[in-house]
C-alpha positions as MATLAB code, in Angstrom:
seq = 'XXXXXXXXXXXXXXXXXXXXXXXXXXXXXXXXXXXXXXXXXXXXXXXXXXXXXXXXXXXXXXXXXXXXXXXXXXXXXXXXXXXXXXXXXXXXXXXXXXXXXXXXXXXXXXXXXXXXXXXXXXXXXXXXXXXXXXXXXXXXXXXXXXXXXXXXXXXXXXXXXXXXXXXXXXXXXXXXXXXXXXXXXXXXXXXXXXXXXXXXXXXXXXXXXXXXXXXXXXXXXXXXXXXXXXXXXXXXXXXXXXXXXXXXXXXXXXXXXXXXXXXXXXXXXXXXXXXXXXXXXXXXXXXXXXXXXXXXXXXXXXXXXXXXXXXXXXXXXXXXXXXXXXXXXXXXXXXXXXXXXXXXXXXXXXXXXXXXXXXXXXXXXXXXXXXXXXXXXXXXXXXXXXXXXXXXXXXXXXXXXXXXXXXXXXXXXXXXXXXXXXXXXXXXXXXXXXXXXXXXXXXXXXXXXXXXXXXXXXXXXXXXXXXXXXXXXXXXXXXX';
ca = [
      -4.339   53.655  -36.706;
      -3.389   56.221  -34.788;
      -0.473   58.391  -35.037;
       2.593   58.180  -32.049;
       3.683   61.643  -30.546;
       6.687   61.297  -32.539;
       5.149   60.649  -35.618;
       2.223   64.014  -34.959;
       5.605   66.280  -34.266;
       7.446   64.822  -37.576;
       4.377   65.664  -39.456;
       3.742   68.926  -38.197;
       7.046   69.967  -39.090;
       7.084   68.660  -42.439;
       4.067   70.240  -43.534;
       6.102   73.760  -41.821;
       8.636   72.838  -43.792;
       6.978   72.380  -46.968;
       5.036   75.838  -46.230;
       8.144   77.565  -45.755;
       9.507   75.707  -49.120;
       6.810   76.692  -50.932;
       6.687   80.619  -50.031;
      10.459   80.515  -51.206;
       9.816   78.574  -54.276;
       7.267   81.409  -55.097;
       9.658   83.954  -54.108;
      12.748   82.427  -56.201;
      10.578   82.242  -59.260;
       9.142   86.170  -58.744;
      12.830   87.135  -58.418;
      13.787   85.454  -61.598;
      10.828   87.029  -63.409;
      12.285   90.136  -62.013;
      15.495   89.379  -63.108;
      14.440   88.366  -66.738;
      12.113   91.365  -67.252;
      15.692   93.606  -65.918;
      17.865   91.877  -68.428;
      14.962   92.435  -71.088;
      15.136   95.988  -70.612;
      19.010   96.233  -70.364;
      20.004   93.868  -72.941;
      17.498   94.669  -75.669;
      15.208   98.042  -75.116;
      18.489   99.851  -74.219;
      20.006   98.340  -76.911;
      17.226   99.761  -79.351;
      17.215  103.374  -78.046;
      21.051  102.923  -78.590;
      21.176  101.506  -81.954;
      17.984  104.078  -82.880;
      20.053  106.684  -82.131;
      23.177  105.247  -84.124;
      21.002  104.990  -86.986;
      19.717  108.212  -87.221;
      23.009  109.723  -86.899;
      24.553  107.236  -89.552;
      21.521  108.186  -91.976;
      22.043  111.867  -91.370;
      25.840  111.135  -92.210;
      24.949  109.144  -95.635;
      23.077  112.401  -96.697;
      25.543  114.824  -95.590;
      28.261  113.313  -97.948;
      25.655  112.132 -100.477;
      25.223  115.609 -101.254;
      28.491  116.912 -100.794;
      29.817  114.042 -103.020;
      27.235  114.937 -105.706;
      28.122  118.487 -106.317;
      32.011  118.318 -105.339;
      32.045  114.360 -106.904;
      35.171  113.992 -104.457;
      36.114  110.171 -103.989;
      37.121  110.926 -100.195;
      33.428  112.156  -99.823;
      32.327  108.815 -101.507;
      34.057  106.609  -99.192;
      33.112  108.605  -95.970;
      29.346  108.160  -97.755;
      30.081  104.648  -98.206;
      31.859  104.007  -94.657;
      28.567  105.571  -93.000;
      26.157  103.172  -95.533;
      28.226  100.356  -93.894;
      27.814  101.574  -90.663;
      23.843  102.110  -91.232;
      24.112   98.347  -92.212;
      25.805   97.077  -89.182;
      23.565   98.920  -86.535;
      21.031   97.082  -89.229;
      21.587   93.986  -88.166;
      22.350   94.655  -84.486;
      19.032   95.564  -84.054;
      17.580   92.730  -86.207;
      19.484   90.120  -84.228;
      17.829   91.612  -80.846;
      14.679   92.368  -82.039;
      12.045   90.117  -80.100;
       8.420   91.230  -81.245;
       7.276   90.554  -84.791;
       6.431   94.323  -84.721;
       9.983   95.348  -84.240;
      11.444   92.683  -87.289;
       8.321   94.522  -89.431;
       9.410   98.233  -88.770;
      12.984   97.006  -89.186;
      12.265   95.065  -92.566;
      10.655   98.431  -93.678;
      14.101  100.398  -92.542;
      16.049   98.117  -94.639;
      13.941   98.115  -97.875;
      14.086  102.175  -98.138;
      17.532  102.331  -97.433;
      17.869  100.020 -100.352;
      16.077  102.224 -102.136;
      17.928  105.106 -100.868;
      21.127  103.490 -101.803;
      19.755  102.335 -105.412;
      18.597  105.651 -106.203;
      22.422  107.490 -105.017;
      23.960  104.304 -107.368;
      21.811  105.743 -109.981;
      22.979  109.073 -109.778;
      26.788  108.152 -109.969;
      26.584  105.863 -112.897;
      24.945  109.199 -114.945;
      27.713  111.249 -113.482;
      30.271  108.346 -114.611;
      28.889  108.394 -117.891;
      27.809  111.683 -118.129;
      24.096  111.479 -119.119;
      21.473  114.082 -118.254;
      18.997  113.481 -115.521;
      16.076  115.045 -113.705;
      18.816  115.770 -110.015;
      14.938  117.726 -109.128;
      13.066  114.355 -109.103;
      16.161  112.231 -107.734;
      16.450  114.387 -104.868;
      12.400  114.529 -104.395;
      12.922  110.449 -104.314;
      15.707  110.249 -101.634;
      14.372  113.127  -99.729;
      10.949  111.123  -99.421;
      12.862  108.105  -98.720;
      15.323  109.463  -95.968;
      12.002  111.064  -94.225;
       9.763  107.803  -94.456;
      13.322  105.643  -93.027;
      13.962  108.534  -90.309;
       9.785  108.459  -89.284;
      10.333  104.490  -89.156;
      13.032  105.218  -86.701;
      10.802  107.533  -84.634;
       8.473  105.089  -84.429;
      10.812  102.532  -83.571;
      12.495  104.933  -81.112;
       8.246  105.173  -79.371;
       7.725  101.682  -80.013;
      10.839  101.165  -77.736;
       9.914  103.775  -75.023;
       6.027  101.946  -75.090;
       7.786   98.422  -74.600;
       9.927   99.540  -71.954;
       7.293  101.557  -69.876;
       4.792   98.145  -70.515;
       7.685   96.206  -69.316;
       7.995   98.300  -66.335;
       4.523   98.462  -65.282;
       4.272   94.657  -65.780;
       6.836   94.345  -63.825;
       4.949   96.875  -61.170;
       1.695   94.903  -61.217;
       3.559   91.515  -60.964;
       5.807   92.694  -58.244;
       1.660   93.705  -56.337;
       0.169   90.400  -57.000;
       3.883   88.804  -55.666;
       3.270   90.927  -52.705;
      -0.632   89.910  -52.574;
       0.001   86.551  -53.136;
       3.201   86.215  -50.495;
       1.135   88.111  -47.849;
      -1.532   85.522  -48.589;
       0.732   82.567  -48.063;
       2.398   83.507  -45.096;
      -0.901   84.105  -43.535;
      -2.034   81.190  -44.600;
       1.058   79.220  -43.865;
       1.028   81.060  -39.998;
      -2.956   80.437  -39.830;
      -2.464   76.503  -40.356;
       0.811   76.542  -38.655;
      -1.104   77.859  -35.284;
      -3.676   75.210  -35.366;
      -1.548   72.507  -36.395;
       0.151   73.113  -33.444;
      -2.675   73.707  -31.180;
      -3.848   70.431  -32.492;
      -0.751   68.496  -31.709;
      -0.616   70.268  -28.513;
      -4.337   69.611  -27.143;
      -4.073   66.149  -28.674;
      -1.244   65.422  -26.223;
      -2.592   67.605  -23.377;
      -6.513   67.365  -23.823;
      -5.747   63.265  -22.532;
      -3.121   63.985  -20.164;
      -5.526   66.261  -18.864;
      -8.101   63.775  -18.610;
      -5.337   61.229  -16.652;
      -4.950   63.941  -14.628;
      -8.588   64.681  -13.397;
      -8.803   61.089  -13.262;
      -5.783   60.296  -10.906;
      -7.633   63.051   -8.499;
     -10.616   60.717   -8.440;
      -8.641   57.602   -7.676;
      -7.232   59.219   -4.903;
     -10.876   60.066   -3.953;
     -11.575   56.354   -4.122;
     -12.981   56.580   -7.282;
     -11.103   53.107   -8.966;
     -14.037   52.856  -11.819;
     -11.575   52.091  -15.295;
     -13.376   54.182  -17.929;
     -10.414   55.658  -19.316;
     -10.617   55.506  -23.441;
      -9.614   58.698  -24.972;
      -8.847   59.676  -28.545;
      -4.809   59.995  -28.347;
      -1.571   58.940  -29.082;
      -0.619   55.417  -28.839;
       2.304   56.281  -26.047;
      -0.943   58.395  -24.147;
      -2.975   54.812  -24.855;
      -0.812   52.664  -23.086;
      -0.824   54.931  -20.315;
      -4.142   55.143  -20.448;
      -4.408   51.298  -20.235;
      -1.863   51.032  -17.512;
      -4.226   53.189  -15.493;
      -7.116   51.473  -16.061;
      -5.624   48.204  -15.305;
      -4.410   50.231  -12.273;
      -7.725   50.713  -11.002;
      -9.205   47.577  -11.925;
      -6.463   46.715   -9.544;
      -7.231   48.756   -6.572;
     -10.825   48.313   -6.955;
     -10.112   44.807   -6.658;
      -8.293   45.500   -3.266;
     -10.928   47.884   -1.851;
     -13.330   45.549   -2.236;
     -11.330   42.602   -0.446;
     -10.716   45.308    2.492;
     -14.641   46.197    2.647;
     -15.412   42.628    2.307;
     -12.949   42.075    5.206;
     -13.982   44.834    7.639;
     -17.649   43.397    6.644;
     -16.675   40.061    7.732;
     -14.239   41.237   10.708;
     -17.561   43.186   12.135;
     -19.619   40.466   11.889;
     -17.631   37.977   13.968;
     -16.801   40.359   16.282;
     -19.933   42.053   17.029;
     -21.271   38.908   18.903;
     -18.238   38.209   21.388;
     -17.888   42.525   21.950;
     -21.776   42.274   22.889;
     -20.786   39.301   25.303;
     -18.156   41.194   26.997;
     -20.506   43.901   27.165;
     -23.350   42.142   29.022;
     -20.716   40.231   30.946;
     -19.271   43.414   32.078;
     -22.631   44.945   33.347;
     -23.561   42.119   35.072;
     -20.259   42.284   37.411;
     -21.128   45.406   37.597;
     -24.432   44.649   38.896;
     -23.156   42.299   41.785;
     -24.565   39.384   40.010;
     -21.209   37.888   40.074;
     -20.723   38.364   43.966;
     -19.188   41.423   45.031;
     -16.476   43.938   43.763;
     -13.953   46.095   45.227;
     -14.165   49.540   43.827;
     -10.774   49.257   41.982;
     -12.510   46.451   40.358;
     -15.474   48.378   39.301;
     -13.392   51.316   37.746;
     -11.928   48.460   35.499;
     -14.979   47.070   34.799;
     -16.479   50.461   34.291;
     -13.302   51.289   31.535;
     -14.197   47.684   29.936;
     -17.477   48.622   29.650;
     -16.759   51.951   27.969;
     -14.653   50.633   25.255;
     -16.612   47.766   24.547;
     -19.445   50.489   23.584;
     -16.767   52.324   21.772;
     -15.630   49.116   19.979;
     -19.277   48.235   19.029;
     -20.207   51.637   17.942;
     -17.170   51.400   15.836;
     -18.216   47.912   14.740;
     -21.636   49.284   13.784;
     -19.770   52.188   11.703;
     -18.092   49.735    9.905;
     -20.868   47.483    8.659;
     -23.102   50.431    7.426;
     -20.404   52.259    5.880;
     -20.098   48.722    4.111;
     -23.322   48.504    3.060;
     -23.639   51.939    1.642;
     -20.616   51.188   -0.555;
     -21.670   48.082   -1.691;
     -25.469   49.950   -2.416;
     -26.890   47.164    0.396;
     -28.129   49.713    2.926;
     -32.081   50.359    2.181;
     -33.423   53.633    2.799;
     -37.386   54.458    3.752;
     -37.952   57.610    1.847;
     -40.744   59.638    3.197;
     -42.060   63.114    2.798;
     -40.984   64.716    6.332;
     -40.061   67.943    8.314;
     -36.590   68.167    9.515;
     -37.114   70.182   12.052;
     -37.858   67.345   15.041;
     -34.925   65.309   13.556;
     -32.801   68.378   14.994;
     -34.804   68.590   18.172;
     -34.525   64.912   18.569;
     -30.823   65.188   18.142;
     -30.175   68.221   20.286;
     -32.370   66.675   23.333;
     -29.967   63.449   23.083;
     -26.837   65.442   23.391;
     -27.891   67.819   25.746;
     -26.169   65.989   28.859;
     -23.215   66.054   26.997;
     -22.924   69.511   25.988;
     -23.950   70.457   29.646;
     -21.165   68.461   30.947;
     -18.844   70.451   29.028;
     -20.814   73.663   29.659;
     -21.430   74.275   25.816;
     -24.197   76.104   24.890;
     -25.774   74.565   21.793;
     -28.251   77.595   20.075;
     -31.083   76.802   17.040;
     -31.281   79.343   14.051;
     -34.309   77.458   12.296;
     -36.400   79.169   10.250;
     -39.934   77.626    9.205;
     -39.039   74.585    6.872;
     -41.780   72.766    4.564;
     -41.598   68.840    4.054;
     -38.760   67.454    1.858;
     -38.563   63.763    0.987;
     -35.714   61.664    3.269;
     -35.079   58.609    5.494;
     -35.713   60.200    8.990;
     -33.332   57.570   10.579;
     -30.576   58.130    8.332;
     -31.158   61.757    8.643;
     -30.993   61.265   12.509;
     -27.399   59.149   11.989;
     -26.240   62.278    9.847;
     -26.932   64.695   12.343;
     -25.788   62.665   15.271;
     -22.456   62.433   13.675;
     -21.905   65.962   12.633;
     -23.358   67.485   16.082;
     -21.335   64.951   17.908;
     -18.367   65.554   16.263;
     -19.176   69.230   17.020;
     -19.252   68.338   20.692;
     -15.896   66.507   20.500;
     -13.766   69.339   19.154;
     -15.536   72.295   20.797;
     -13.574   72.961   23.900;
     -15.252   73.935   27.312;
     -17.321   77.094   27.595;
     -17.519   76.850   23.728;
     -20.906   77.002   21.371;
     -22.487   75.346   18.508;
     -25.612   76.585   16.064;
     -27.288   74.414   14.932;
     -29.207   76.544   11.249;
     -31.345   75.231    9.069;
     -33.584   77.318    6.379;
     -35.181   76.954    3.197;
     -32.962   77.570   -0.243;
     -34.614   77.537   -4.281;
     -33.988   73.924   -4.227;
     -34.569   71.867   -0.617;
     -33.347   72.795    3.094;
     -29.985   73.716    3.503;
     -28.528   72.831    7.398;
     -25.017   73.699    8.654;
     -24.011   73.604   12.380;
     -21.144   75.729   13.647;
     -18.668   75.772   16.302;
     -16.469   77.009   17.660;
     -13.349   74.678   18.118;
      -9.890   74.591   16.527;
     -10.820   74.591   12.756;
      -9.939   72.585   10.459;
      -6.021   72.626    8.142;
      -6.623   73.136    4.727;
      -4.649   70.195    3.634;
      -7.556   68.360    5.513;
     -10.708   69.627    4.168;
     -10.706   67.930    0.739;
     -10.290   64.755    2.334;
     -12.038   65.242    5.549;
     -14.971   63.071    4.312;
     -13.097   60.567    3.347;
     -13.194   57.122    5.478;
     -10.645   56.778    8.092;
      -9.594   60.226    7.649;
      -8.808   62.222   11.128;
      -7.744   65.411   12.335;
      -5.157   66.208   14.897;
      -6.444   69.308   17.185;
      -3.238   71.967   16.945;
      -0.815   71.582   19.279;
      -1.767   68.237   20.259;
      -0.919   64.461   18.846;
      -3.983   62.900   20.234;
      -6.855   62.243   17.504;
     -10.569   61.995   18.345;
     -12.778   59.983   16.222;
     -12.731   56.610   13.953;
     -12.801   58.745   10.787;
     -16.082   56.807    9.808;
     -18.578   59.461   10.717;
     -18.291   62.070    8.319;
     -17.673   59.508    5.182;
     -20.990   57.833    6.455;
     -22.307   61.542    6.409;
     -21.418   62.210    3.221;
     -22.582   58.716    2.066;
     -26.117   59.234    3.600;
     -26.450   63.230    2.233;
     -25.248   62.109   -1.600;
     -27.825   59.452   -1.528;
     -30.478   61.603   -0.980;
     -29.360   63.097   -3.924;
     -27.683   66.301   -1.706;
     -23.970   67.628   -0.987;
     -21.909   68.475    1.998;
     -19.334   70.347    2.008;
     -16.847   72.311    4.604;
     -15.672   75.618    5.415;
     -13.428   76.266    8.355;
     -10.558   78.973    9.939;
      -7.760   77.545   11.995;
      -8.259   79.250   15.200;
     -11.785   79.864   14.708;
     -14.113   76.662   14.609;
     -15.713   75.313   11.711;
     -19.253   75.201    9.628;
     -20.468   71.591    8.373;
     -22.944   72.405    5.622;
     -25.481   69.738    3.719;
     -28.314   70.579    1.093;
     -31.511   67.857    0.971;
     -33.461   68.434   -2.568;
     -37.097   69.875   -1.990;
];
């Protein structure tokens, strides 16, 4: 099933949407990372360096007074010893509570254990003051001397193993904040990449048909009603698509009925305009008894238009045959050149009436393969329609020369030219043009769509090219 218009926008939106969602989402949990890796360092390496530092100072104070105490055995010097043990204790535990690595709890465990000793070892020392037994102060001192160093190089380490953490922190945080970076720049690309061709897709699935319609509603009004319209698009686009086709189903319906009706129209009248046409020439003749001469000029004008109605009825029925694909054509291998001699000999009195001097540009043409009497009707029409708009005194060249692929004619003249608005219908039937500056129109507009007819069967092209003012060039190609 295919998706409506409405539908294609909603998706490509969502799926923006959810892009845009997602490079947040990725964002928001970077930032927290951020964030935790911040607090980490604030909350517990600071902390550390802090509480190192307390400790050192506290176990410096122990020893201070520990010594004092032991040679002046003041009590105030005991409690300030005792209220700095306390303190070494607190800071202790501080840093046990925050400790996070195993590594940390291990060095801290250590820290606690020799200040234990430390402590036992001082205890040890005031009971044998208390009770006044001799004891090696030489060794005791060694003891709490190596004690106090191996608790104070703990705390070095402690005080490194904090620096290390926070630097490793810091350069995680570095190389996470890169990949973030990477990884966003990645996404957004990504997310712009298939944004731009999700939308060219929606877009050229919408316009690609309409497109299409478009060309299509160019060749209708060309006359081309064939319904062959089936594209790949959305079901509003379908229906339109449909509609049009029915459309032209439609007219091709009614073009037929009016080719089918001029058919029949020329048929039955044909017969009675050839009546009236014999009719007239004999009056004309005298075999009807004699005519004043106001009588002959109206017999004369009957006799006019009733070739002018039969040429026109002629017109009609081959243009009907070539659309219905009835007309046969005798292709033979032939030279065009005495089709334009042929053509220029029977115009001749014309031209001369008019004083118009038609010239030949023909260069030496080989056989190509055509129907010499449909060839003859082509050129008839085009240099008679020559003769029509070329005014008095005017010319008309008639060329004709070999091309890479057939004969190429054109003939030229030198009349009023052609609008543009005209030319792309020009050779379509019943199509006329109004000289400039004047309302009359010369011409059924059946010649040049039976010219075009006659050239495109022969597997050719005609075509136009014209300047108001200046006359205008009638071109056709025959295939070698």
């Amino acid at each position: 099933m295919r998706l409506s218009i409405f539908s294609r926008l909603i998706i490509g939106y969502l799926s923006l949407l959810l892009l845009a969602t997602g490079v947040s989402v990725y964002a928001i949990i970077k930032l927290s990372l951020v964030k935790n890796v911040t607090h980490s360092i604030i909350t517990v390496d600071n902390n550390f360096a802090d509480l190192n530092k307390k400790l050192t100072d506290a176990l410096l104070s122990e020893t201070r007074y520990e010594k004092k105490f032991l040679i002046m055995q003041d009590s105030v010097l005991y409690d300030s010893f005792m209220q700095a043990k306390d303190d070494f204790g607190q800071y202790l535990n501080e840093a046990l509570i925050i400790a996070d690595s195993p590594d940390v709890k291990d060095l801290l465990d250590r820290v606690k254990k020799y200040h234990e000793k430390y402590q036992a070892l001082f205890n040890e020392e005031v009971e044998f003051l208390k009770t006044g037994k001799q004891y090696s102060r030489i060794l005791y001192k060694k003891e709490k001397e190596k004690v106090t160093d191996s608790i104070i190089e703990e705390l070095k380490t402690l005080k490194i193993l904090s620096q290390e953490r926070i630097f490793d922190k810091i350069k995680n945080l570095g190389e996470a904040g890169t990949r973030a970076q990477i990884f966003a720049i990645a996404i957004t690309t990504a997310a712009l990449l298939f944004g731009g061709f999700l939308s060219v897709f929606i877009t050229r699935s919408i316009t690609v048909p309409l497109s299409v319609m478009k060309k299509k509603t160019r060749e209708i009004a060309k006359g081309d009603f064939e319904a062959n319209l089936d594209l790949p698009s959305p079901p509003e686009i379908g229906e339109l698509a449909s509609a049009l086709n029915l459309m032209c189903s439609k007219l091709k319906e009614v073009d037929k009925m009016k080719s089918d009706f001029f058919s029949l129209m020329s048929h039955e009248l044909r017969t009675p305009l050839t009546s009236i046409k014999e009719g007239t020439n004999l009056f004309l003749e005298g075999l009807g008894g004699e005519i004043t001469e106001k009588q002959e000029k109206l017999l004369t004008i009957i006799a006019e238009e009733s070739n002018r109605l039969i040429e026109l009825v002629n017109s009609l029925l081959d243009l009907s045959k070539m659309e219905a694909g009835m007309l046969r054509y005798n292709f033979t291998r032939s030279n065009l050149l005495p089709l334009i001699q042929k053509v220029i000999i029977e115009v001749m009195p014309l031209a001369e009436a008019k004083d118009i001097r038609i010239g030949k540009n023909i260069e030496n043409l080989e056989p190509v393969t055509l129907d010499p009497e449909r060839i003859l009707q082509a050129l008839r029409n085009l240099i008679g329609n020559a003769l029509k708009f070329t005014p008095y005194g005017g010319n008309i060249i008639v060329s004709a020369h070999m091309i890479h692929n057939g004969v190429e004619v054109s003939v030229t003249d030198t009349g009023p030219g052609i609008p543009k608005e005209d030319i792309d219908t020009i050779f379509d039937k019943f199509q006329q043009v109004k000289l400039r500056g004047s309302g009359k129109i010369k011409g059924t507009g059946l010649g040049l769509a039976i010219v075009k007819h006659i050239i495109e069967k022969h597997g050719g092209r005609v075509w136009i090219e014209s300047t108001l003012g200046k006359g205008s060039t009638f071109f056709f190609i025959l295939p070698a």
